[in-house]
N, C-alpha and C positions, 0 to 999 in steps of 0.2 A: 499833450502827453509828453512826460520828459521823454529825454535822449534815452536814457537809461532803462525806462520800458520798452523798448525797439528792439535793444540787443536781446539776441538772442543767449537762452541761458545757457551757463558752462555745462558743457557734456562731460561727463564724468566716466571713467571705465566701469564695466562691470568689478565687483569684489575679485571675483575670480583672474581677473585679468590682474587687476594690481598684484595680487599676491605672485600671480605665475613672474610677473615683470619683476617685482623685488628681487625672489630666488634668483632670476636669471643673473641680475644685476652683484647677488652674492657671488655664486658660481663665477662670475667674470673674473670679479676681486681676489678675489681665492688663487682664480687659474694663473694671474696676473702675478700674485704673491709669492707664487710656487714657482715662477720662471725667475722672478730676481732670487729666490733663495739659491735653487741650482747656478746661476750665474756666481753668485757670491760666493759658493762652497768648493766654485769647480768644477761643478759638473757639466754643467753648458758653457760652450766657449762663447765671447760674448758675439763675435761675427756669426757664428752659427745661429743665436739668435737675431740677428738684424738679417740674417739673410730666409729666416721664415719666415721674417715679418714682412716683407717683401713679396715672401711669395702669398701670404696669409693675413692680407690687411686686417681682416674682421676677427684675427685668431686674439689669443693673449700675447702673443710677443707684438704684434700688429697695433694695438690697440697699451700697448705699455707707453705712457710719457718716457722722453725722450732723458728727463732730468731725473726719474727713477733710475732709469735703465744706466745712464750713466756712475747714481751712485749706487750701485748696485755692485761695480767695476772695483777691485783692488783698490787702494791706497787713493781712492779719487771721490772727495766731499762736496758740498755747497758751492767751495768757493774755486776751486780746480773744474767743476762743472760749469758754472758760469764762465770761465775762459775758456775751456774746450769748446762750449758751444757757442761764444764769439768768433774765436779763431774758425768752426768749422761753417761759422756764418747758416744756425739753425735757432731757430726761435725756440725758447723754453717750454712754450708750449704742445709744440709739434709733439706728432705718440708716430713709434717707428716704420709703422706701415703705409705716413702720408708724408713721410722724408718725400723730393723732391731726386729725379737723378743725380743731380749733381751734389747734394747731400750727402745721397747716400754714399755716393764713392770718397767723399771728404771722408766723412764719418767710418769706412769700411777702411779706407787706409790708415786712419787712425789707430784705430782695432789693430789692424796686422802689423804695424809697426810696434805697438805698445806691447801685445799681447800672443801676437804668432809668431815671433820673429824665431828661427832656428837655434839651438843651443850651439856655439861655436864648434865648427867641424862636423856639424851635420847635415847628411846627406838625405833629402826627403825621398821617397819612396817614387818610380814612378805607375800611376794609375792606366791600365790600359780597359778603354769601354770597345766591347767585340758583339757579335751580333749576327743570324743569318738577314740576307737580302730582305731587303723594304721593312725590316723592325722599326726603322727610323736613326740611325746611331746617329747620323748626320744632323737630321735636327736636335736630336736631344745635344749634341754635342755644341752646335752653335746658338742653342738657348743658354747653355751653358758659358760661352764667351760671351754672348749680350748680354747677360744677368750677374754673372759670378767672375766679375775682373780682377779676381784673387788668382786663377785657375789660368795656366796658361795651357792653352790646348797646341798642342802640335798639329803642323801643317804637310801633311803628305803630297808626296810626288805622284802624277797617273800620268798613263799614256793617253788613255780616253779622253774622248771632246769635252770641254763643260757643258754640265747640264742647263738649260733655262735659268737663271739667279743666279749661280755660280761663280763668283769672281778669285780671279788667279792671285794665288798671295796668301789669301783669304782660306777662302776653302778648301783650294788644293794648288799645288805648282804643275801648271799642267805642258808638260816635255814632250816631244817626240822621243820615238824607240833609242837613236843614238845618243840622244843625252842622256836619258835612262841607262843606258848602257856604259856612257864613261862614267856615272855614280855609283854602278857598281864595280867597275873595275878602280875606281881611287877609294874604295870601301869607306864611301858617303853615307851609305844608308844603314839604318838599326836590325831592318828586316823589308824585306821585297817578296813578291811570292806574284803568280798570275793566275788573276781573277776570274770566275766562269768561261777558263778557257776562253779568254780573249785578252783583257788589258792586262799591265803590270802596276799593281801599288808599290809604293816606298817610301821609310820614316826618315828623312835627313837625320845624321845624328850628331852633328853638332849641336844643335842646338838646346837638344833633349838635355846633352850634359852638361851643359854652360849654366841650363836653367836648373837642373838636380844640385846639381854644386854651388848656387848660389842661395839653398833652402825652400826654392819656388816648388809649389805645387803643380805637378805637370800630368797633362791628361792627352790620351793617347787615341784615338778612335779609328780602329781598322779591322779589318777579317778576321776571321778564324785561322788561318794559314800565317797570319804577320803574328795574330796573338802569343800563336808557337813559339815562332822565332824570337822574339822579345824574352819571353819564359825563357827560351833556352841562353838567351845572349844575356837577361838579367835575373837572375834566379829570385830576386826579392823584391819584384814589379808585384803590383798589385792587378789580378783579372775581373774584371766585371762582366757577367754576360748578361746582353740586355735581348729579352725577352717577348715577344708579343703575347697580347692577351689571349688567343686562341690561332688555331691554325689557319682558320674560317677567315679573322681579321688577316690576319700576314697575305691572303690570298687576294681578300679584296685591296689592300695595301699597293699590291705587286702592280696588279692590273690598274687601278684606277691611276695610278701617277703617270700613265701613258709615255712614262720614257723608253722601253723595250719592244721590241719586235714579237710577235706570239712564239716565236720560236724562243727567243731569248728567256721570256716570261716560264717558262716550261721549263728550258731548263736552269735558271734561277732556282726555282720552284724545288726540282729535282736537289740542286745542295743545301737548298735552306734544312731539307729534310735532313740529313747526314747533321748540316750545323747545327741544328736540334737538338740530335742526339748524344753532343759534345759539352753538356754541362756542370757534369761534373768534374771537366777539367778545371772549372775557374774556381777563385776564392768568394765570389757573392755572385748574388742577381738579383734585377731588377725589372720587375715588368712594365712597358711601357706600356699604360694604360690613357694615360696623360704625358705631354711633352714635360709639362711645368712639374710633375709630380717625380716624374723618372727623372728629371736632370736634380732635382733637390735631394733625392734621396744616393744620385751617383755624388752631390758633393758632400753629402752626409755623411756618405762610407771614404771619401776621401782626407775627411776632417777626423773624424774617429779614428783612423789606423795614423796619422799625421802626428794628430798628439797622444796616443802609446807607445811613437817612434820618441818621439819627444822624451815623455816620461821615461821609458827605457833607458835612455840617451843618459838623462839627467843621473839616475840612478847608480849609473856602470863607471860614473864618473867622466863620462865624456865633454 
């Protein structure tokens, strides 16, 4: 018996199935088509899109070749895509949501140097993310520096111990009460305030302004009490209040990280409530329902008010 009656014969899909598969495969094309038109027109900045695709491998910016998307981009053809993507050392092939890290940040600095860059003499805005106890601001905030190295997040001062993972520099600059104390008598910090009646936070502020004056996008993540103080010290900060999905979550939240004392936990507990009821003071919010989701949609709102500031800018003659 030949070879060829052995094999088994092609399985083929149901009709149904092919057809469902086509439409899908339309809809992708489509969705894909309508992400480079927005790109093209303006309307999507193109870092905004390389940074969904990141978060959304399997979406249409995720799944867009790398060599559309590029000419997709202003004044940049066939043959300026070919050297972009030499110089950022990414194969033609590559679609934006299987970039590589180190691609991606080639590729992201590319972006912001070509296409973010500030209009001369402008001042970006800066973004502060606020929140009651255990919402999370801290992670969404350093998902936000692993992920989105366009964004520089500021580094707060505490009296408090670091927590488990915490490293100093990094997370927080962690002082004792007197050093605390000569930063704010050489009026070091942007805002300080003391936390659940025990520690003191504080935003160093040099650094804030070195980085606002230099165009940089700057993200701010601290209490309800500093949010103030910012508001009052910069009237044109942007507030974000980050949110938990129910009170039920914030509770299991508080408790399960087992950093607090029960007594503590209570009364956390006790001002989350009061912070709650502080939300109409900010300009947005976002609920953390997902880390990856709430930090995409804080640089979303940080990218949108950035370039209005821009456009503005552009407009007024600046």
């Amino acid at each position: 018996m030949p070879d060829s009656a052995l094999r088994s014969p092609r399985i083929r899909p149901p009709e149904v199935d092919r057809v469902a598969a086509s439409r899908a495969a339309v809809a992708a094309r489509r969705a894909r088509a309508a992400v480079k038109s927005d790109i093209a027109k303006g309307a999507r900045s193109p870092v905004e899109v390389l940074e969904k695709a990141t978060a959304d491998p399997g979406g249409p910016e995720g799944t867009l070749r790398i060599t559309d998307f590029l000419m997709s981009l202003k004044a940049i053809g066939a043959t300026k895509t070919a050297d972009i993507l030499s110089r950022l050392e990414i194969a033609p092939v590559k679609r934006l949501g299987g970039l590589g890290k180190h691609q991606r940040t080639r590729l992201r600095e590319f972006l912001v140097e070509r296409f973010e860059r500030p209009a001369a003499g402008h001042r970006t805005r800066l973004t502060v993310l606020a929140g009651p106890t255990a919402v999370g601001k801290g992670t969404v905030a350093r998902h936000i520096r692993e992920h989105y190295p366009q964004v520089l997040l500021s580094v707060s001062a505490t009296t408090r111990r670091p927590r488990p993972g915490e490293v100093e520099g990094v997370d927080y600059y962690f002082v004792d009460d007197a050093e605390f104390d000569r930063m704010i008598a050489d009026h070091e910090l942007l805002e300080w305030a003391t936390v659940h009646n025990s520690h003191r936070y504080g935003t160093p502020r040099a650094p804030i302004e070195r980085a606002l004056a230099d165009g940089r996008s700057v993200l701010l993540e601290i209490d309800l009490q500093g949010a103030r103080q910012v508001r009052a010290a910069m009237p044109d900060a942007v507030l974000v209040f980050l949110a938990p999905p129910s009170w039920d979550e914030l509770v299991r939240r508080l408790i399960g990280r087992g950093t607090e004392s029960q007594e503590e936990q209570h009364r956390r507990l006790a001002t989350a409530k009061v912070e709650l009821a502080s939300q109409d003071e900010f300009d947005a919010r976002v609920v953390n329902t997902t880390v990856a989701d709430a930090a995409l949609q804080v640089v979303d709102l940080m990218q949108v008010r950035a370039r209005r500031s821009r456009r503005a800018a552009t407009s007024s003659g600046r």
